[in-house]
Structure formats: C-alpha cells, structure tokens
C-alpha positions as CSV (number, residue, x, y, z in Angstrom):
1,X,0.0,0.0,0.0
2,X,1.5,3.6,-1.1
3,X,1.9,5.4,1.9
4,X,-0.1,8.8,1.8
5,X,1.9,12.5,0.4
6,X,2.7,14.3,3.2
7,X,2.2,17.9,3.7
8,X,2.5,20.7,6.5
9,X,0.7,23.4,6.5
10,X,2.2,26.6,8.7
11,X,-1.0,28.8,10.0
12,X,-4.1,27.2,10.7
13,X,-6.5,29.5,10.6
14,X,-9.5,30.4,8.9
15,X,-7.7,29.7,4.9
16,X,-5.7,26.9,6.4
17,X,-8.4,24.7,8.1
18,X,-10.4,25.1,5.1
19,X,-7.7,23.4,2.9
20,X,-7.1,20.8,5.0
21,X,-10.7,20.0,4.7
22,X,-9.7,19.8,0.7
23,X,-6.6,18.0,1.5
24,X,-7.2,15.4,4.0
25,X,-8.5,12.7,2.3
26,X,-5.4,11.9,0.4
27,X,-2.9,13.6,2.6
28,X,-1.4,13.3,5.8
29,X,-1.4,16.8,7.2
30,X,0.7,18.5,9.9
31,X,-0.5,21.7,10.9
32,X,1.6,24.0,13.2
33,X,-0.4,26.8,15.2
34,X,1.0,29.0,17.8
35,X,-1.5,27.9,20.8
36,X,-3.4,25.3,22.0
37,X,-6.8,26.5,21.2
38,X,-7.8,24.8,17.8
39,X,-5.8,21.5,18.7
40,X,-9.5,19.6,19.1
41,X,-11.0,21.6,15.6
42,X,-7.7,20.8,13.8
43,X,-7.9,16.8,15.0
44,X,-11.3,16.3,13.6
45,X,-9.9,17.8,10.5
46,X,-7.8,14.9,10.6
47,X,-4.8,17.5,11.1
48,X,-1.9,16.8,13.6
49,X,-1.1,19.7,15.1
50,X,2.0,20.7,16.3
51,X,2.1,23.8,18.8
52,X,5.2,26.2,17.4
53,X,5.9,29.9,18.1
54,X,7.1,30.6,15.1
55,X,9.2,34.2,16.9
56,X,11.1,31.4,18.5
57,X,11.1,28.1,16.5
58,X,14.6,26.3,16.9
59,X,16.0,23.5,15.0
60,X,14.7,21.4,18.1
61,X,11.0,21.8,17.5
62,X,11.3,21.1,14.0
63,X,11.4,17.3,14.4
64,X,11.9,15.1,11.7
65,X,10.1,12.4,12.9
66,X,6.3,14.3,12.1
67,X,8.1,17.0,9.4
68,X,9.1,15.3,6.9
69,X,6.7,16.6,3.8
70,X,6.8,16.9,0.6
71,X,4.9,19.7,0.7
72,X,4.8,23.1,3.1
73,X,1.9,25.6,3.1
74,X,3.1,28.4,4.6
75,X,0.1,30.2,5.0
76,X,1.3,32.6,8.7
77,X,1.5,36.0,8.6
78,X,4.4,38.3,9.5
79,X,4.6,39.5,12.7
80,X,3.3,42.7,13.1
81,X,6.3,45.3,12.9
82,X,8.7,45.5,10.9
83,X,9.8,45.7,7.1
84,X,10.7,42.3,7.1
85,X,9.0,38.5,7.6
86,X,11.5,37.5,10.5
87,X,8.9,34.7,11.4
88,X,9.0,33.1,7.3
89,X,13.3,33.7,8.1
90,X,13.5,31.8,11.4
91,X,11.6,28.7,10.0
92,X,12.6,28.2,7.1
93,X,16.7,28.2,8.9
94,X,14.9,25.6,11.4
95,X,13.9,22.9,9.1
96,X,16.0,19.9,9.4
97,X,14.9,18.2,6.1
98,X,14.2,20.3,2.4
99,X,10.3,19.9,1.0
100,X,9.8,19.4,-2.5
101,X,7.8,22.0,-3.0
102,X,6.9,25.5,-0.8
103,X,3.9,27.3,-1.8
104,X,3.7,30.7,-0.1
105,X,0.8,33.1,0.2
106,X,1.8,36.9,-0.1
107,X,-0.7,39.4,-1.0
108,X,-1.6,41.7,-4.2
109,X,-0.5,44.6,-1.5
110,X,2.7,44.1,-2.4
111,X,2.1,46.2,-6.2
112,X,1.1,49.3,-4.1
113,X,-1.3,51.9,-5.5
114,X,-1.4,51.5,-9.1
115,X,-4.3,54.0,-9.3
116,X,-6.7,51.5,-11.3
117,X,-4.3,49.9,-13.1
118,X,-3.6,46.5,-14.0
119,X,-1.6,44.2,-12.0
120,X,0.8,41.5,-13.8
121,X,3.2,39.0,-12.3
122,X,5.6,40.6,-14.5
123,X,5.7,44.1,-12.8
124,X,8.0,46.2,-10.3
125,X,6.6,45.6,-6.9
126,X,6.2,49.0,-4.7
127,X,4.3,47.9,-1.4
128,X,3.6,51.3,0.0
129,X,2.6,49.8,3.5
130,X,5.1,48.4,6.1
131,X,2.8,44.8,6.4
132,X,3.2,44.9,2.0
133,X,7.2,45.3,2.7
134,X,6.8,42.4,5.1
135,X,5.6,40.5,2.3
136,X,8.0,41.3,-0.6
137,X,10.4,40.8,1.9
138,X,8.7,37.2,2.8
139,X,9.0,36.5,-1.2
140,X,12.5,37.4,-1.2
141,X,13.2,35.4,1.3
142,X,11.6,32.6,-0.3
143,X,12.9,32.8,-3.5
144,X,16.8,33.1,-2.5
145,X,16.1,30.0,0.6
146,X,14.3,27.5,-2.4
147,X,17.0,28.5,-4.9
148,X,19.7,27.7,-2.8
149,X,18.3,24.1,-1.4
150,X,16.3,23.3,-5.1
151,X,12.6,23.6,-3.7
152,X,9.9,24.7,-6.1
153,X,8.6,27.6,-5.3
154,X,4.8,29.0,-6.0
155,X,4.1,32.3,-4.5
156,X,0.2,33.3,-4.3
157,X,-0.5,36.9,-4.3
158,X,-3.7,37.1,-3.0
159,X,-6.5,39.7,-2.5
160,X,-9.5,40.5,-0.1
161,X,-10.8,36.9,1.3
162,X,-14.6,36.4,1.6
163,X,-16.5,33.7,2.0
164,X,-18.6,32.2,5.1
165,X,-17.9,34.1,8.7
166,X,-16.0,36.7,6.3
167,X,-18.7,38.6,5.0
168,X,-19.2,42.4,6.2
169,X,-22.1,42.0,8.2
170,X,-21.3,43.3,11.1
171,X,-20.3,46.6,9.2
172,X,-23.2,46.8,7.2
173,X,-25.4,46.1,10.8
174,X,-23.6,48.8,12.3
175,X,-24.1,51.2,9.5
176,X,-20.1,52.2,8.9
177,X,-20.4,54.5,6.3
178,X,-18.6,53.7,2.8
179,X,-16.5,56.1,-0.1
180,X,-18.8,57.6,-2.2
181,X,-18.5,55.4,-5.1
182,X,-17.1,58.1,-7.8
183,X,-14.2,58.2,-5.5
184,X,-14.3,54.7,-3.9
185,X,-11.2,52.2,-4.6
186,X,-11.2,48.8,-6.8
187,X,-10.7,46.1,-4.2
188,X,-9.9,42.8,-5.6
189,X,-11.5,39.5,-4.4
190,X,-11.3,35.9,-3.9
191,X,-14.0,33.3,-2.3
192,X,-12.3,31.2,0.5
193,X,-13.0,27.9,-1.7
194,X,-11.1,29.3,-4.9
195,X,-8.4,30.4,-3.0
196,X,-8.3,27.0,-1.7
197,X,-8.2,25.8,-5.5
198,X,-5.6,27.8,-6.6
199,X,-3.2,26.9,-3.2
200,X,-3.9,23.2,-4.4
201,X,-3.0,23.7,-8.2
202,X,0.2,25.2,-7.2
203,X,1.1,22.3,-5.1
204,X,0.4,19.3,-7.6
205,X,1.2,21.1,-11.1
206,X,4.8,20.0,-10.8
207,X,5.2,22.3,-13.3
208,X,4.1,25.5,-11.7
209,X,6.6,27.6,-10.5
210,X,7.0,31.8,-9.1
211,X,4.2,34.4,-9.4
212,X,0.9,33.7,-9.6
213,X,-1.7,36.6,-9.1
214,X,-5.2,34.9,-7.4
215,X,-8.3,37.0,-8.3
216,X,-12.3,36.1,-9.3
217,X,-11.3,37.7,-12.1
218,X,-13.7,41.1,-10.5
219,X,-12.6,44.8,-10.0
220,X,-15.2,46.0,-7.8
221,X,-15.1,48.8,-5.2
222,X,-15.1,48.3,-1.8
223,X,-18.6,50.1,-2.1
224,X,-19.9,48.2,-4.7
225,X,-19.4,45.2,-3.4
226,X,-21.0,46.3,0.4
227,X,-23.9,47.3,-1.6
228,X,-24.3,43.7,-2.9
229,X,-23.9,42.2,0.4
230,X,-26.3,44.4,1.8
231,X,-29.0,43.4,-0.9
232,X,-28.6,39.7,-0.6
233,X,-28.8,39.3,3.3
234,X,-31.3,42.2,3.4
235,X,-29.3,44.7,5.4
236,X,-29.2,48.9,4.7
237,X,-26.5,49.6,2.1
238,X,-24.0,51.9,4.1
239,X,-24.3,55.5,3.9
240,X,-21.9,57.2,1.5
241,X,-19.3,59.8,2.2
242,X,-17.0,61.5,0.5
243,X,-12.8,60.2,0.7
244,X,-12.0,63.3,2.5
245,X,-14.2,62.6,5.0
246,X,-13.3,59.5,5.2
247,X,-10.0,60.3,6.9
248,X,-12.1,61.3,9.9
249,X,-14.3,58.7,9.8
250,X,-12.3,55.8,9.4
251,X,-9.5,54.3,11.5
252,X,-5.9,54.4,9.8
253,X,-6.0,50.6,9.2
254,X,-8.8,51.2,7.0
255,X,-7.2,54.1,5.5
256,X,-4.3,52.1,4.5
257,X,-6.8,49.6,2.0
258,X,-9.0,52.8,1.1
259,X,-5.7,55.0,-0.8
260,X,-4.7,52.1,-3.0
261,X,-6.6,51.0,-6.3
262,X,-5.9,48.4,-8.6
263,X,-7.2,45.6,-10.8
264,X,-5.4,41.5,-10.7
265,X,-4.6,39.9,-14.1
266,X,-5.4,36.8,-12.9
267,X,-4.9,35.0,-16.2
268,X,-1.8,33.1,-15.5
269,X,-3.3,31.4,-12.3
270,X,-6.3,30.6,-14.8
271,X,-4.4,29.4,-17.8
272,X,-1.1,28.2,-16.6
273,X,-2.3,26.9,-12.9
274,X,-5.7,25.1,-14.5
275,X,-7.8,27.0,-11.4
276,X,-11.6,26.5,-12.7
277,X,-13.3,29.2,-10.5
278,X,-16.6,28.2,-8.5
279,X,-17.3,31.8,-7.8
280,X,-16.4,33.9,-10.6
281,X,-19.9,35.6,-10.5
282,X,-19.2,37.2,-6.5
283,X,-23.1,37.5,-6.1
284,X,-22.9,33.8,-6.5
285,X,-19.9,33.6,-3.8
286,X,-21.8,36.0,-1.6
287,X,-25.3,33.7,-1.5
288,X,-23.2,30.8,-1.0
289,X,-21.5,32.1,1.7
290,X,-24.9,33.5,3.2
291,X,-26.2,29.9,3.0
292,X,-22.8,27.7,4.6
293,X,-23.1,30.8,7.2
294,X,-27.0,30.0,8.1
295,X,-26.7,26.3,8.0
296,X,-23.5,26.3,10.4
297,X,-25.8,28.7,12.8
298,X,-28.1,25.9,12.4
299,X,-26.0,23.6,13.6
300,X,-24.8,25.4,16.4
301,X,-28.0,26.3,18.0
302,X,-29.2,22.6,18.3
C-alpha cells in the first residue's frame, strides 16, 4: 500500500483549516499553530497539530520524525512590525529536512497603488505599507532559501478573502459608512474555496513555479461590493461619504486599503495553474457564503 503524500501546513487558521478540509482525504497533514486553542477543531480535521511559536522556532522543535513533507503551506502572517517577515526567516533556517515544494501566500499589496491599473506577475513591486514590505520581503526570502536548497517555489498573491464568517455583516449592521462610489477604490477579491483551489494547483502542477496573481477575475469597489452584500442578506446599504471625509471617519487601518486602487490579471493562475473558479460571478460567492453561514448557525443552536 502507497503510503499517503505528506504535507504541512504553517497557520491554521481560517484559509488553512479550510484546505485541510480539501486535502485530507489523500494527505497526511501536519499543521503547526501557535497555541493550544484549535488542537480539538484541527484533529477532527484529521490534522496533527504541532504547537510552534514561530518568533522562537529552533532546530529542536522542527522534528523530523512528524516533518518530513513533501509539501509546506506556509500560510502565517508576518509578525506585526517590521519591514521584514522574520517569522518566514527563522523557520525556514529551522527545518531539518528540504520539502519538495513551498507554496507561499503573499498578497496583491505588495504592487502598491497603481491607481486602477492593472496588475501583472511581471511588474516592479512597490508595497507602500510596512505589512506589503513584510511580504515582498517574505518573497524574497523565499525565492533566494528554495534557490539555494532546489525547492519549487509557488508564490500566491492574494487579495480580499470572503467567504462564510467573512462577509461584512457586522459593518453593514452597524451602519459604517462607505466612499462615495465616484471616488471609492477597486478592491480585488477571492472566495475562500477558490483560493483554496488555486493553493492546491500550485502544489500538484509540478510544473508551476513563481508568481501567480489569485483574483475572481472582479474589479469592484469596496462600495460596490458592500452594496451587494447588503442586498442579498437584506441589510441597509451603508451611507456614503466623500474620501475626504473619510479620513475622519475611518481608523488608519482602514485608511491604508481605502488609498490604494488596482485591478489582478489573474490570467496566469487561470491558464497556466488550470484554477476552474466556483465563484467567478461574486453575487454567487456572496449567496453561498450567506447559506454555509446560516446552515453552520443551524447547527450550532441545536
């Protein structure tokens, strides 16, 4: 009997637990998180999970015995300050054996404000925000550690994340207002489940390797697409204000997302990775979502 691929996946969380859920059946997954709290979920994804601080990981806690895997997800953030990913450094020094492949997910932040332009794989990065640095830092880092120990490498820049428990509900309940849309942003998306596509395409198309931009293939503004979510879980669309406003209004961190405007070529993760989207039509995304959302309520009041 073949023994089972491998894989690890670093960062657990909301993207991560829902690949293992499209991985498990024909993988034997690792997962490291940075506490104890999610050991129970991640074991009934059939997930063994190893508790690492990834500020700290040594050579010691990177154990052969449960590491050694073809493949590592490395889905963790950087830590929060900083312009560069020292967590994505320290681990990848710790590993004791090499993966065949690293797939790494970086962000579309890391093109900067291109003022409604288009995005290719092909351009000049210029991440205007210190957590974009962090990632073209965490790519760098990548691509010189995988050149120098022959991994194949598949770096995913990714957009905004929806799907279920990540719809703006909560906003649209508590009536945060929006740009006006003459001056509102594009804001790229992806649906949880596509993402989760495209992460898997880069690991078993042996023949993928570098950039690939993830994206529904939409360029809608943030205001736009609030107004859809309002309409299909029948909440008030936000009130509108103008951008200048809006840096009274609206906390820096929001800020940051509102200044920069751009559109994701995603044609390379389309044609080169073979990513079918499920949810290139985001209306159908959102009423998806809306429905896994409702059932899992369902569930949970019983």
């Amino acid at each position: 009997m073949l023994e089972r691929p491998r894989a690890l996946i670093v960062g657990c969380g909301y993207v991560g637990r829902r690949l293992a859920r499209a991985l498990n059946t024909d993988h034997t997954l690792y997962g490291i998180v940075r506490s104890t709290a999610h050991i129970r979920t991640l074991r009934g994804l059939r997930v063994e999970p190893v508790v690492v601080d990834l500020d700290s990981v040594t050579h010691r806690e990177i154990s052969s015995a449960w590491y050694r895997s073809e493949t590592i997800f490395y889905l963790a953030p950087p830590a929060p300050i900083g312009e560069s990913d020292s967590r994505l450094h320290r681990f990848l020094n710790a590993l004791t054996d090499q993966p065949s492949t690293l797939v790494y997910i970086s962000t579309t932040g890391v093109y900067g404000n291109l003022q409604g332009g288009v995005a290719t794989e092909s351009m000049t990065t210029n991440p205007r925000t210190e957590r974009a640095r962090r990632r073209a830092s965490a790519e760098e880092i990548s691509r010189v550690w995988c050149h120098e120990h022959a991994v194949r490498r598949v770096v995913l820049r990714v957009p905004a994340i929806y799907g279920p428990d990540r719809l703006p509900l909560d906003r649209l309940r508590s009536q945060e207002p929006a740009i006006i849309e003459s001056e509102a942003p594009i804001i790229n998306r992806i649906h949880v489940d596509d993402l989760v596509q495209a992460i898997k395409a880069g690991a078993l198309n042996e023949d993928a390797r570098g950039i690939y931009n993830v994206s529904d293939g939409n360029s809608l503004t943030m205001t736009e697409y609030l107004n859809r979510v309002a309409v299909l879980a029948n909440l008030p669309p936000p009130t509108q204000i103008t951008l200048e406003h809006a840096h009274i209004a609206m906390t820096e961190g929001m800020l940051s997302y509102m200044e920069e405007s751009r559109r994701i070529d995603n044609s390379r993760m389309v044609n080169e990775l073979g990513v079918k989207l499920q949810f290139s039509n985001v209306e159908e995304g959102i009423r998806a979502s809306l429905r896994e959302e409702a059932l899992s309520n369902e569930r949970r009041a019983k």
